[in-house]
C-alpha positions in Angstrom: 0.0 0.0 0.0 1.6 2.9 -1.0 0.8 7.2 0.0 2.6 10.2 -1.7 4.3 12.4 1.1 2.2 15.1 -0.3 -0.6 12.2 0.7 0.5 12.3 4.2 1.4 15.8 4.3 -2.3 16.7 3.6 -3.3 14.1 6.1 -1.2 15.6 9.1 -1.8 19.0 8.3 1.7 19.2 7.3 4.0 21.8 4.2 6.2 19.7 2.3 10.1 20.7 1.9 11.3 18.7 -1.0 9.5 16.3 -3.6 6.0 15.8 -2.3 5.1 13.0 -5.2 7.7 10.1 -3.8 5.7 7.2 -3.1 5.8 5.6 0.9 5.2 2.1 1.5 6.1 1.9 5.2 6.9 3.4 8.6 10.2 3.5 9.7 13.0 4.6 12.9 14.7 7.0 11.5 18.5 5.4 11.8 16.7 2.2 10.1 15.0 3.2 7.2 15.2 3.2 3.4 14.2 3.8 0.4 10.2 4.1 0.2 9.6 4.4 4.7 9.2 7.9 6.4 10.2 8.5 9.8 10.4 11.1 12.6 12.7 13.5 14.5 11.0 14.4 17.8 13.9 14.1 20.3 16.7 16.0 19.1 19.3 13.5 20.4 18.3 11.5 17.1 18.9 14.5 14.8 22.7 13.2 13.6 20.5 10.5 12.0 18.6 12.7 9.9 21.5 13.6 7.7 22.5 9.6 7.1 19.1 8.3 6.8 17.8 6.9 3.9 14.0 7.7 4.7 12.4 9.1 2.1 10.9 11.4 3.9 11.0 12.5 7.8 8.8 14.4 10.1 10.0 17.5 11.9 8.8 20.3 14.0 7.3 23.3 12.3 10.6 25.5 13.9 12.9 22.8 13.2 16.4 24.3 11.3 18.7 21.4 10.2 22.7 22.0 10.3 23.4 20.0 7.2 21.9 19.1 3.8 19.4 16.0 3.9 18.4 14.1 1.6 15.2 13.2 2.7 12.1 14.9 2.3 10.9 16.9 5.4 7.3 17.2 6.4 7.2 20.0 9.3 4.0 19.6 11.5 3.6 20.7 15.0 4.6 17.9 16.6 6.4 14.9 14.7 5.9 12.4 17.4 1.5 13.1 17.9 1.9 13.2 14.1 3.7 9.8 13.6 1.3 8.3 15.9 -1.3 9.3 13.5 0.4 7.6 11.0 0.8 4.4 13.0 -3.1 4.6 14.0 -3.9 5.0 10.7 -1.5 2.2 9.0 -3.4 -0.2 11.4 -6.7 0.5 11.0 -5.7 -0.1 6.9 -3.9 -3.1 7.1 -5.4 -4.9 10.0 -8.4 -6.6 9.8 -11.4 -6.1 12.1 -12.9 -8.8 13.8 -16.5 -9.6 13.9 -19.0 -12.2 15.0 -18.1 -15.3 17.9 -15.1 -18.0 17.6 -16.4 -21.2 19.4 -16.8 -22.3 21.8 -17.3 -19.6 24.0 -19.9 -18.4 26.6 -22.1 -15.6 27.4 -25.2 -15.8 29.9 -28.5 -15.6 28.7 -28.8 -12.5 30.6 -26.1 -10.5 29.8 -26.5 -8.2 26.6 -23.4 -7.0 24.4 -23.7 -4.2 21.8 -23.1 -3.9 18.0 -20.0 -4.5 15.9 -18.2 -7.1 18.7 -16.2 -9.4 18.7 -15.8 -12.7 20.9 -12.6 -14.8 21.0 -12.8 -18.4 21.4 -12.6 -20.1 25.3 -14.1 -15.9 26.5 -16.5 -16.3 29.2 -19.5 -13.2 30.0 -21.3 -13.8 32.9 -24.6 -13.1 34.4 -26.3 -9.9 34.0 -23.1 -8.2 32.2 -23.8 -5.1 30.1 -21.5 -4.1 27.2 -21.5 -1.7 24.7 -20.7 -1.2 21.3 -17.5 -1.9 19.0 -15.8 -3.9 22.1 -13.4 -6.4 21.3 -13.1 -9.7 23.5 -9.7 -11.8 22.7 -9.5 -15.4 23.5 -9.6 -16.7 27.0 -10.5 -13.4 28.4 -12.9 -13.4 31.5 -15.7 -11.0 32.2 -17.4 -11.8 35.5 -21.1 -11.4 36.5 -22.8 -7.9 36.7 -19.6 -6.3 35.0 -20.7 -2.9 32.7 -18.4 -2.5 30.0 -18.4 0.7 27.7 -18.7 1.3 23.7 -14.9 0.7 21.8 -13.0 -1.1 24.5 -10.2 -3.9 23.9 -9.5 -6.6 26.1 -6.7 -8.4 24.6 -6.0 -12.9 25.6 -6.4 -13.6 29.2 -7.8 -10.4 30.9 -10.2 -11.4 33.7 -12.7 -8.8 35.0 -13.8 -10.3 38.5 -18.0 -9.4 39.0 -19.1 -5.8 39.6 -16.3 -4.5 37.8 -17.2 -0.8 35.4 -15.3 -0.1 32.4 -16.0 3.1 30.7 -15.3 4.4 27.0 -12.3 3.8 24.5 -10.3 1.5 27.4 -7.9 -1.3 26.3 -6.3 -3.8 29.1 -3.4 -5.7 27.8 -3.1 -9.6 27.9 -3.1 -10.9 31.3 -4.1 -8.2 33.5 -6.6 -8.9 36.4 -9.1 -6.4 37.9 -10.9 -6.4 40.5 -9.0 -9.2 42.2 -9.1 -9.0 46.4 -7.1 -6.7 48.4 -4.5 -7.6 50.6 -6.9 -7.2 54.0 -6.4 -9.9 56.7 -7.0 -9.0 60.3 -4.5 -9.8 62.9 -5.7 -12.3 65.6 -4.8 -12.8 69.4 -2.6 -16.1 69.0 -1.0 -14.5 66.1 -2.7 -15.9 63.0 -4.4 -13.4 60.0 -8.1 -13.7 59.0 -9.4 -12.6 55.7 -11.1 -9.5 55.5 -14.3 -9.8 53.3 -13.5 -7.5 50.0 -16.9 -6.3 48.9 -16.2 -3.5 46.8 -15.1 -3.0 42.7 -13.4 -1.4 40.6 -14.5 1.0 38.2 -12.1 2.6 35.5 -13.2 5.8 33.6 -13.1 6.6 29.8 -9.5 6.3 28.0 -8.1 4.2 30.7 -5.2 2.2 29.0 -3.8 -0.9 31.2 -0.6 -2.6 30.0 -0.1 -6.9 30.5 0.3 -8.3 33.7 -0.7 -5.5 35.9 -3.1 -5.8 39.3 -6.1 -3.6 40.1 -7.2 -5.2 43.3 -10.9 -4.3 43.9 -12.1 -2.1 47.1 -13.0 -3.4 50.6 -16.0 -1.0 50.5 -16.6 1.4 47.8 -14.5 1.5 44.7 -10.8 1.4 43.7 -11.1 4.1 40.9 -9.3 5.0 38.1 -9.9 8.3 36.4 -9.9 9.3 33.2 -7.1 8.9 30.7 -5.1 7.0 33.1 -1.8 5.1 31.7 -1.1 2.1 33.3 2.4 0.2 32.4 3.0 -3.5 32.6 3.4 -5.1 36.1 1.7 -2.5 38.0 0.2 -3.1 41.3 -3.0 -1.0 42.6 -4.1 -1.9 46.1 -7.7 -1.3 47.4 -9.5 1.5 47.5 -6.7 3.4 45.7 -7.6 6.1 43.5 -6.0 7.3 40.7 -6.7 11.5 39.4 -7.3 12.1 35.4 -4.4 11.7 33.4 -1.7 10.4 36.0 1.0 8.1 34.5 2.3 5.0 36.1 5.7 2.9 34.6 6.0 -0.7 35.3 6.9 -2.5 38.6 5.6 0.7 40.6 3.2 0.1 43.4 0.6 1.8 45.5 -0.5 0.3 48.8 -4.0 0.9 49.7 -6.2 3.5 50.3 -3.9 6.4 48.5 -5.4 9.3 46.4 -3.5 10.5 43.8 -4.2 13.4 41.9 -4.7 15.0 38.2 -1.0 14.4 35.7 1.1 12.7 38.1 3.7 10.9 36.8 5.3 7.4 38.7 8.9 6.0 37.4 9.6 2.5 37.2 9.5 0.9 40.7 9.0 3.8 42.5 6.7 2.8 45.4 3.6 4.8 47.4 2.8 3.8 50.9 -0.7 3.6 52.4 -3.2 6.1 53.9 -1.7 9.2 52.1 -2.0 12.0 49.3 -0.4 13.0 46.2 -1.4 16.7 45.0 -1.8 16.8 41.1 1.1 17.2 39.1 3.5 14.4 41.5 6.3 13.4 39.8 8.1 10.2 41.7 11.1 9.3 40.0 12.6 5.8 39.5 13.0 3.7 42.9 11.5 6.2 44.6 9.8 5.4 48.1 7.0 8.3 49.1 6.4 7.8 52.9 4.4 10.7 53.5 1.3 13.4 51.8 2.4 15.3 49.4 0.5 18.5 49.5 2.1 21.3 47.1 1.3 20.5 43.1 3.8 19.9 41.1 6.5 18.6 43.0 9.0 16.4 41.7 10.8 13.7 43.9 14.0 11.1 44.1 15.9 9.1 46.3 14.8 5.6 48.0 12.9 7.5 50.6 11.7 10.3 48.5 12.8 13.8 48.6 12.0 16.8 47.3 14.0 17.2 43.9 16.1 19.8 44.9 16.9 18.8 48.6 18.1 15.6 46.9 20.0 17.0 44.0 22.0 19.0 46.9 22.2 16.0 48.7 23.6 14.2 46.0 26.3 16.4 45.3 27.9 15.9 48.3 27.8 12.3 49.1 28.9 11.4 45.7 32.1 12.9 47.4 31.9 11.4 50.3 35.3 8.9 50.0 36.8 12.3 49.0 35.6 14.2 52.3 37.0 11.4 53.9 40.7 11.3 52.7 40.4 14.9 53.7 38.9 14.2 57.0 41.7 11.7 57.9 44.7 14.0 56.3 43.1 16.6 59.1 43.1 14.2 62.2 46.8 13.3 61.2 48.3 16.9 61.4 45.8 17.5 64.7 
């Protein structure tokens, strides 16, 4: 299947620099491509690239001013890397088929109703009294508990199991193996020492444009509802505890965890295995950087933190800066107790 670049130019709202009527047959990284795939230069660390490549044509920012000759083609649009997303969204609705209709065997209660335009792997299961919308895609071996309410456009990709009373809004799409709704870690202790399980009787209920990567853990609420707002990002191997919930837009990275009963708010962003303890608040705008332990509330938007037991950026940087000298301060600290 082949575009012009003047094609794709009109397509992304884009002004040509160069020949506009060179045929693309592909997408492309930008230090791999050739002859016949475009590309894109978003991060300017990849811009040496841009004047070896052998794309035929390359998206760049509107302001962009290259240092050296190219021979690509450049398409400037306001942001390369939204505008090669388009391009990807758009390649796949082209080239990849839709599903339609019910693989056997698979099961749906009597009671349970499912909208127009779906699709039902083989081995899926739907429970009782389960509402889903329209255009929602159900890969192989996924389950879907009783009363569960689904939204219109969703994807649940192979293995994804929805335990009963669990709400999933608009446009959402959980990766293969994720499990929501799942108990919470709630055992009471007991006189001679033992635990007893704590009856988990809440759900979970995640809001439009929620995306969930594979393997992650939203366990459901002891009363109430674990929530997840809208246009949340959710990485692989995340775990959400109980009654945890999650402000619009907020940003998780795999391996990070947040015990339960922690509010987050609007656009914060977690690293990879950066961990949240219990009980607490994070204002909107968190940032919590990689490995990084938050023992406390945060309170003031927009703070950034790092360390294992998480620091205000700045207090850390400074901290930082001196014990990375530390087997330095104490050469010096030994010379001094010598000539003392």
């Amino acid at each position: 299947m082949e575009f012009t670049i003047d094609q794709i130019a009109q397509l992304l709202d884009g002004n040509v620099e160069g020949d506009g009527s060179t045929k693309i047959n592909r997408l492309d990284k930008i230090q791999e491509g050739t002859a016949g795939s475009i590309g894109f230069l978003a991060n300017l660390t990849y811009e040496k690239h841009l004047y070896q490549t052998q794309c035929s044509a390359i998206l760049v920012s509107e302001n962009f001013q290259p240092q050296k000759e190219t021979t690509a083609t450049l398409i400037r649009v306001k942001d390369p890397y939204i505008g090669f997303t388009k391009l990807l969204e758009t390649y796949q609705k082209i080239t990849k088929p839709e599903l339609i209709g019910t693989e056997n065997p698979s099961f749906k209660h009597e009671s349970s109703t499912i909208g127009a335009n779906f699709f039902r792997g083989a081995f899926s299961y739907i429970g009782r009294d389960c509402s889903i919308g329209d255009n929602v895609k159900i890969y192989p071996q996924v389950y879907i508990g009783d009363q569960v309410t689904i939204g219109d456009n969703c994807i649940f990709h192979p293995g994804v199991k929805l335990y009963s009373g669990t709400i999933v809004g608009n446009n959402c799409e959980i990766q293969a193996g994720s499990v929501i709704g799942s108990d919470g870690f709630g055992f009471a202790p007991q006189a001679d020492g033992t635990y007893k399980n704590i009856p988990q009787l809440g759900n979970v209920i995640l809001e439009d444009n929620v995306s969930i990567g594979a393997n992650t853990t939203i366990d459901c609420a002891t009363l109430g509802a674990t929530r997840i707002g809208k246009g949340v990002k959710i990485d692989n191997l995340v775990q959400i505890a109980h009654n945890v919930i999650l402000g619009e837009n907020t940003v998780i990275a795999s391996q990070a965890g947040i015990s339960g009963s922690t509010t987050l708010g609007k656009n914060c962003v977690l690293a990879g295995k950066s961990g949240i303890v219990g009980h607490i608040q994070l204002a909107d705008r968190t940032t919590v950087g990689a490995n990084t332990g938050i023992m406390k509330t945060v309170k003031e938007p927009g703070k950034t933190f790092l360390g294992y037991i998480g620091m205000d950026i700045k207090s850390y940087l400074k901290s930082y800066s001196i014990f990375k000298k530390l087997p330095l301060l104490e050469n010096k600290l030994r010379e001094l107790e010598k000539k003392l």
